[in-house]
Residue, then its C-alpha position, 0 to 999 in steps of 0.5 A: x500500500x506503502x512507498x517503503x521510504x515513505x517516511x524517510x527522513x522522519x522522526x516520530x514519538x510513539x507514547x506506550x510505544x514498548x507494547x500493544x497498539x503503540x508497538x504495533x504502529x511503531x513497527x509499520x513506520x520503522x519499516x517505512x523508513x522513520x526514526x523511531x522514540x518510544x516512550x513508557x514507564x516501564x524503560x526496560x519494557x520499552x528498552x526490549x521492544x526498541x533491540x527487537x524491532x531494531x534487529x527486525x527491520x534495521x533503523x533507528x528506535x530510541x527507548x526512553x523511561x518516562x511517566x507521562x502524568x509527570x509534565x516537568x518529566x514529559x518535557x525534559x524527554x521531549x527536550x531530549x529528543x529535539x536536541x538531535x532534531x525536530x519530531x515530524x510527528x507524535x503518536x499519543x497512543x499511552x493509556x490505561x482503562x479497567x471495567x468498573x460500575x462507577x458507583x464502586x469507583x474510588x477517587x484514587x481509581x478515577x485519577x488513576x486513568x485521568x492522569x493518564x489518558x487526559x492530562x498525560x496526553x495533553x503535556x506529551x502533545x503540548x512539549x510537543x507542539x510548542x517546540x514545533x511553533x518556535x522552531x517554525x516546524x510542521x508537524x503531525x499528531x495521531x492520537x488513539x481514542x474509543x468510539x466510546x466518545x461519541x455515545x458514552x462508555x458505560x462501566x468504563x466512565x473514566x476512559x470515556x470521559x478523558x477519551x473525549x477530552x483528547x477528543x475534544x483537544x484533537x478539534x480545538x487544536x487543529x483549529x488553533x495550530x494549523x496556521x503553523x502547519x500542524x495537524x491533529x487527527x484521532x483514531x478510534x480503534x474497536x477490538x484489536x487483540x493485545x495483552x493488555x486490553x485482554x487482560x482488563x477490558x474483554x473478561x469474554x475474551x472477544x467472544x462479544x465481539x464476534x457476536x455483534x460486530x457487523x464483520x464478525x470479527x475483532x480488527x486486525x493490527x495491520x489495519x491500525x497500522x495502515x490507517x496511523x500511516x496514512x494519517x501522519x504521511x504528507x498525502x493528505x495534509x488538508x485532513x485535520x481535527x478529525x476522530x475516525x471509528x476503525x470498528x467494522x461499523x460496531x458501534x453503529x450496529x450496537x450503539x456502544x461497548x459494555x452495555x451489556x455488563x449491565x446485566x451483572x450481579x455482585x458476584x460477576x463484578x466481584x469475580x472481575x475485579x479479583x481476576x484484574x487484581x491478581x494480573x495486576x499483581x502478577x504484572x507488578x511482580x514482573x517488574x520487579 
């Protein structure tokens, strides 16, 4: 589909880049040609996932540790990386969501993922952003959102909420930086297999999705690939402030995701909120 130097002599910064999706696009843009940073807060994670794809594909990718709720830590990494050159482009892709009924919910839990999902993403593509207007640079922003922002998430309310704010910052700042030549765009992906979406958010492991999803099955990683590569190349530069749904029509045919938790006792979600417990335990002992 791709000119395989299509992104010959770019620079791209993949937030949650060491795993999942950000893994993933990470590879199809090294294998286009691009210089690669990908950031986590798991360095050694992300350390790994940089050797891998460096000796699969050959090129540049550059790990670096950072906790992205921490701005003074976002903006001394991305001080870091225009010191050998500008980023051409910027993948917010780092979150974090888990299903809970909201009455459950504690504060620490809810600022658990806003700080990530909302204010992180907002300092990554701010570092970014203004270096991009004093230096005079164009540049382009991709970030990964739910098609949950458009008719709400039900159990998964956090996400949601701060999905719709990088929903709404994708709009506000197209309008307000394109005259420097900078492009905002969002994807939101339906179900695409990855560890950690199976591990917290699909207690079915898929199987809902094969049952009402229009095509019959979850996305495939390539097709997210595709569609980040075609939003950050040059092809297209008058395509800005737009949020596309990649979800086989699903959200259409079924109006939302997790909807049908509602039907959920005590003892479901008691038996959910053990399962995340203990993967997150057994994640936990794995960085130790």
């Amino acid at each position: 589909m791709f000119a395989t130097d299509l992104f010959k002599g770019k620079k791209i910064l993949i937030t949650g880049g060491g795993t999942g999706l950000g893994r993933g696009i990470a590879e199809r843009l090294l294998g286009l040609g691009a210089e690669i940073a990908i950031c986590g807060r798991r360095r050694g994670v992300c350390e790994a996932t940089a050797d891998e794809l460096m000796k699969a594909h050959g090129g540049v990718v550059k790990a670096y540790g950072v906790d992205i709720r921490d701005a003074a830590a976002v903006d001394a990494m991305v001080e870091e990386i225009f010191r050998d050159g500008p980023l051409t482009s910027l993948v917010n892709n780092a979150a974090g969501n888990f299903i809970a009924r909201t009455e459950d919910l504690s504060p620490r839990g809810f600022d658990a993922i806003a700080n990530i999902v909302m204010h992180g993403t907002f300092y990554v593509t701010q570092a970014v952003g203004k270096r991009w207007i004093h230096g005079r640079h164009r540049g382009s922003v991709v970030s990964i959102t739910v098609t949950w922002v458009r008719n709400g998430g039900p159990f998964v309310v956090p996400s949601a909420m701060s999905k719709a704010a990088i929903d709404a910052m994708t709009k506000s700042l197209a309008a307000e930086w394109g005259r420097y030549g900078v492009r905002l765009n969002a994807i939101a992906p339906g179900e695409i297999p990855t560890e950690g979406m199976s591990k917290r958010l699909m207690p079915d492991e898929g199987k809902g999705t094969l049952a009402v999803n229009p095509f019959g099955r979850v996305g495939r990683m390539e097709e997210l690939q595709n569609l980040a590569a075609f939003l950050l190349s040059d092809g297209c530069e008058w395509l800005t402030g737009e949020t596309i749904a990649m979800d086989g029509a699903q959200a259409l045919a079924t109006g939302g995701n997790f909807y049908e938790l509602r039907k959920w006792g005590d003892s479901e979600w008691k038996a959910a909120r053990e399962a995340i417990e203990a993967q997150n335990a057994r994640d936990k002992a794995e960085r130790a």
